[in-house]
Phi, psi and omega in degrees: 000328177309309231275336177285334176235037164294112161248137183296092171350339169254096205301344170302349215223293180348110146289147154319189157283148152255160205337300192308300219314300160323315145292343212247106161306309191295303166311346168267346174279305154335273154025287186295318219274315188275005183203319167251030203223312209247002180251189154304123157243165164288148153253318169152219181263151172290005157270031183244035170184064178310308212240161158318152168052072167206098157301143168228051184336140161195153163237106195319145173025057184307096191101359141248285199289320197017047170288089178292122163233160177229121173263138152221155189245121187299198174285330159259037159075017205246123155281158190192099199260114186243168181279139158243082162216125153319114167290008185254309157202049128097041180243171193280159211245332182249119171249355182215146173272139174208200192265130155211125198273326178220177181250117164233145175248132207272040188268281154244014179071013146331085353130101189223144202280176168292324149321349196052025171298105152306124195252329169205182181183108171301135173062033152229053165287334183267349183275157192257136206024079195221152323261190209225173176347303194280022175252012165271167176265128170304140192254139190256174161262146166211177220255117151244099130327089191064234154305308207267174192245128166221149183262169159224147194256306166187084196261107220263014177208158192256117188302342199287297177339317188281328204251344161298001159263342147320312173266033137289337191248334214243348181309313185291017168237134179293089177277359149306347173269005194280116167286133190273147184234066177332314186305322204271353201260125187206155163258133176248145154230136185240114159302073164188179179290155170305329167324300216278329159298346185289304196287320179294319186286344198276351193217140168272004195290323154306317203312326165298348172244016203204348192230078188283356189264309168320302180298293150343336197241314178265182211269083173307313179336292198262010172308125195244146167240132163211133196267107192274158142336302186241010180194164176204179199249108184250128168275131156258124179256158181287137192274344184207220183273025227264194175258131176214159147307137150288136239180093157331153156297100172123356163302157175289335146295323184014127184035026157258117148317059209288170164224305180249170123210112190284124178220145178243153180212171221279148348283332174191068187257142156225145195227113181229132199254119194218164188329319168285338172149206132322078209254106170292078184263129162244147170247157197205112202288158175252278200200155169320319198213065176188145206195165185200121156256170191226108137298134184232144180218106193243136200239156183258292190287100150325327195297311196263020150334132181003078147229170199066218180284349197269018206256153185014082114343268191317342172278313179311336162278339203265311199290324199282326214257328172305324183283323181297339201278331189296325163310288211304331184276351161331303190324294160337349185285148180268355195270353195227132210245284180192177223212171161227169185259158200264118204257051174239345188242346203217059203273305160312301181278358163273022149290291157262020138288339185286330187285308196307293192336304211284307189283014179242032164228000000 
């Protein structure tokens, strides 16, 4: 599979993925196993589990990855994000968030602490080296990044890396004060593969062709991409008197006209930060030629609500999701192979080709 997805480090040099990486069931099955299994996910706010002894059942990338987790909060406020699959026969242990003192499964009553340590279990007095480690619920690692939450599951970069380079630009904002805004928060579904939305979000090189409203308000000219280990960054800057950041004295914009800042992190988070607050996007794979995004929207300003680059976003989503679906059906050509990147406008998807390569080998 390496030898099948070489990206060259040089983007001057560099192909695309080709056309199968998009098509091959099995290379999407990989996906999961080498990359989002080996990565970050979003969980959400840490109020989803607001008070002590409150459980929360979920399921991660539901219809792709569909990994039952439960987060909870002990007596001393320590959140813990556990498997809720029972260790005694795999059935599930938390079905609704509620108020709880112990996990219990209402199978055979197997019995677990909110750390998730098994604590008792009936009619196993006579098994013999019982129990043992593995009859506790795998405990995952996780992240608060602010408010939010992300598990890794069994991840191979340390996430804590992603949000210190996140606060360098984004640290001068409270993000405990941002309110999730459920009116504003919608699922999209696209016919195509999660890349090829990936790929579109990652370059600003359309935008002139594809966003006239968007393109009105920023700088294409000075439109910037920088590039992190596990993540990257696209700057907008505002083109005329637009909604901009107050930007502190010693920020790295500092007196720069900032509008946006996009940041994806890898495989597939998007963080779009903008004067009113905070806009979340996940992507969450399906099928080869089929995807769900999730918008989250937490807003600081009200006031400053559509206007500028944060302004009408779902039409700016309805144009990005027409070009991606018109790609996944390109894909399909037996005549088109692979593409090469501009390495001045698409510097972000030569990034994340560069990973998927690197973590499907």
């Amino acid at each position: 599979m390496s030898s099948k997805f070489f990206i060259d480090p040089d983007i001057s040099k560099a192909e695309t993925l080709p056309a199968s990486f998009y098509r091959d069931t099995e290379i999407f099955e990989a996906i999961k196993n080498n990359i989002f299994y080996k990565s970050w996910q979003w969980l959400g706010h840490q109020d989803l589990v607001e008070n002590p002894q409150h459980v929360h059942p979920m399921v991660l990338l539901n219809n792709f990855m569909t990994e039952p987790l439960v987060l909870t909060k002990d007596l001393n406020e320590n959140i813990h994000c556990l498997s809720n699959v029972c260790t005694h026969r795999g059935n599930l242990v938390v079905n609704s968030s509620k108020k709880a003192k112990k996990l219990i499964c209402g199978y055979h009553g197997r019995r677990f602490r909110l750390d998730g340590s098994f604590e008792h279990m009936p009619e196993f007095e006579k098994a013999e080296g019982f129990p043992r480690p593995c009859d506790d619920l795998h405990k995952f690692q996780l992240r608060h990044w602010g408010p939010f939450l992300f598990a890794g599951l069994d991840p191979v970069f340390d996430f804590q890396e992603v949000i210190n380079t996140l606060e360098e630009r984004i640290g001068f904002l409270d993000l405990h004060s941002f309110k999730l805004d459920s009116d504003r928060g919608k699922d999209y579904t696209i016919a195509a593969h999660w890349a090829l939305y990936c790929d579109n979000y990652l370059e600003g090189f359309h935008i002139p062709f594809v966003h006239d409203d968007l393109d009105a308000v920023l700088d294409y000219g000075n439109y910037e991409t920088l590039i992190y280990d596990h993540l990257n960054l696209q700057i907008g800057y505002a083109s005329g008197d637009e909604e901009i950041f107050n930007l502190p004295a010693g920020h790295p914009d500092y007196g720069k006209k900032v509008a946006a800042y996009y940041y994806w992190v890898f495989p597939n988070m998007m963080f779009n930060f903008y004067p009113w607050g905070l806009s979340v996007n996940v992507v969450q794979p399906l099928a080869v030629d089929k995807t769900k995004v999730s918008f989250y929207s937490y807003v600081q300003d009200a006031s400053k609500l559509d206007k500028g680059a944060g302004a009408i976003l779902d039409k700016v989503e309805m144009e990005d999701e027409e070009v991606v679906e018109g790609v996944q059906k390109g894909v399909r050509s037996r005549y088109y192979r692979a593409g090469r990147f501009s390495p001045t406008k698409e510097k972000g998807v030569h990034h994340f080709h560069h990973l998927l390569s690197k973590f499907l080998q």
